[in-house]
C-alpha positions in Angstrom: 126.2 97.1 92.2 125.3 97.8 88.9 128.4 99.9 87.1 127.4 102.3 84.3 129.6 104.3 82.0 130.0 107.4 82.7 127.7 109.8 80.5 128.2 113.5 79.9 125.8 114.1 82.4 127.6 112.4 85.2 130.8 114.3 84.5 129.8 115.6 88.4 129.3 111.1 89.2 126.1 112.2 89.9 125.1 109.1 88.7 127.4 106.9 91.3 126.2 108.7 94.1 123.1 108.3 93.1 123.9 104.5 92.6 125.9 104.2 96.1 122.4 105.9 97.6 120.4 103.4 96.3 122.3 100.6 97.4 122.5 102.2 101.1 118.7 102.4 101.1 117.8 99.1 99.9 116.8 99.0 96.6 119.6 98.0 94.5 116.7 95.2 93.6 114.9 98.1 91.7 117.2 99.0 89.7 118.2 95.8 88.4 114.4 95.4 87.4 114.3 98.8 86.0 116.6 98.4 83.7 116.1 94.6 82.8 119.0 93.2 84.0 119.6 89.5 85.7 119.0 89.9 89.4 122.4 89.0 91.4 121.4 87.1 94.8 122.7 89.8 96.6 120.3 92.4 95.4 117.9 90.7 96.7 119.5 90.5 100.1 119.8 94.4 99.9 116.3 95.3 101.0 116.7 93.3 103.2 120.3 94.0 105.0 119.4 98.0 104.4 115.7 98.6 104.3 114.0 101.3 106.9 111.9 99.3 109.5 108.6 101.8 108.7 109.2 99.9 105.1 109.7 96.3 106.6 107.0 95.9 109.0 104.7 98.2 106.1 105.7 94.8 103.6 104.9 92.9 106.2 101.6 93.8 107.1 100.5 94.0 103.5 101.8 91.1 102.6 100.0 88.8 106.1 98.3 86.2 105.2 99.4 85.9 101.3 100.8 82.5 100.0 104.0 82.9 98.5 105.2 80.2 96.1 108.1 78.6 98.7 111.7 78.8 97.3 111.2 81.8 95.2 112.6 85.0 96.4 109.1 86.6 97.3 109.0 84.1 100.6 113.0 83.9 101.0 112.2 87.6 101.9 109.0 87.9 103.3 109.9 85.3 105.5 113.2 86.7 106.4 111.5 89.7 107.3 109.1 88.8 109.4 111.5 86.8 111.4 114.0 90.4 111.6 111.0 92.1 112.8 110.1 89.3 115.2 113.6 88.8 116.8 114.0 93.2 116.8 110.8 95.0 118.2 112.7 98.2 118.7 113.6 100.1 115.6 117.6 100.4 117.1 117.2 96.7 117.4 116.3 95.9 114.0 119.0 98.2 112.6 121.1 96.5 114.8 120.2 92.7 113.3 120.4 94.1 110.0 124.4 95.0 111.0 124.8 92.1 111.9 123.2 89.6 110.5 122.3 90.4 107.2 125.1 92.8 106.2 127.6 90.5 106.3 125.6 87.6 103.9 125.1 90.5 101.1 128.5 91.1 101.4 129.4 88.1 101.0 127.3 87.2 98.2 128.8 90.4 96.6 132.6 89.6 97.2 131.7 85.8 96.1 129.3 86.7 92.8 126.7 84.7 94.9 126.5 82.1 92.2 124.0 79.1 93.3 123.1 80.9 96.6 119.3 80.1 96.3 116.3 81.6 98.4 116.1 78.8 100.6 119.8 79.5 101.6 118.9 82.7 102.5 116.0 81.5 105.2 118.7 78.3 106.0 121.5 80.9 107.1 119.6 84.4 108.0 116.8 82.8 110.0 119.0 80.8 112.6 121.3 83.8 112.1 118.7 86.6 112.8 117.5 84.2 115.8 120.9 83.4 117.8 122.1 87.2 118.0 122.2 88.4 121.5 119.8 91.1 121.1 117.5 89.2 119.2 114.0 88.5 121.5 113.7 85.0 121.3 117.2 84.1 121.4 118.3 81.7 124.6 
């Protein structure tokens, strides 16, 4: 997450709530952009591991049919997500995957610094993962 000082207007932390809701949504991405800063693997994860399913199958849709340069983070995470909606038709299902699957690797990446985790590690390790949960549709 992206620690600020505290200003005189966050004497409340107004500002780290707002920070800690970002995060919980999914778009710690966007505020990394906003602000210019180098984009930490895991924020790219976030959308991803915390994203509402109306917004996920909505990227989704918009995004069928485009070509996206393979290995950047655009197709780490459009394919990603098409696989999460794939394996979880069912909103509950979805959030469920996300939990479990996807949760954990941002996590990760956050407790590790996620230095040289690139976007085809993501599809390498969320795919299979996203694919062998129990709930998942297409899982044996």
């Amino acid at each position: 997450m992206i620690f600020r000082r505290k200003s005189r207007r966050d004497e409340a932390g107004d500002g780290l709530i707002e920070e800690i809701e970002s995060f919980l949504a999914g778009y710690a991405l966007r505020s990394y952009l906003d602000l210019g800063l180098a984009v930490p693997a895991w924020a790219n994860i976030n959308w991803l591991a915390h994203g509402r399913t109306a917004d996920l199958r909505e990227r989704v849709r918009l995004e069928y049919g485009l070509e996206r340069l393979e290995g950047s983070w655009a197709w780490a995470v459009s394919t990603v997500a098409r696989e999460l909606l794939e394996a979880g038709r069912e909103d509950s299902v979805v959030l469920r995957l996300q939990r479990d699957c996807l949760v954990p690797m941002e996590l990760a990446l956050l407790d590790q610094g996620g230095r040289g985790f690139l976007p085809s590690h993501l599809v390498a390790i969320g795919v299979p993962r996203l694919r062998a949960h129990p709930m998942a549709r297409h899982s044996s």
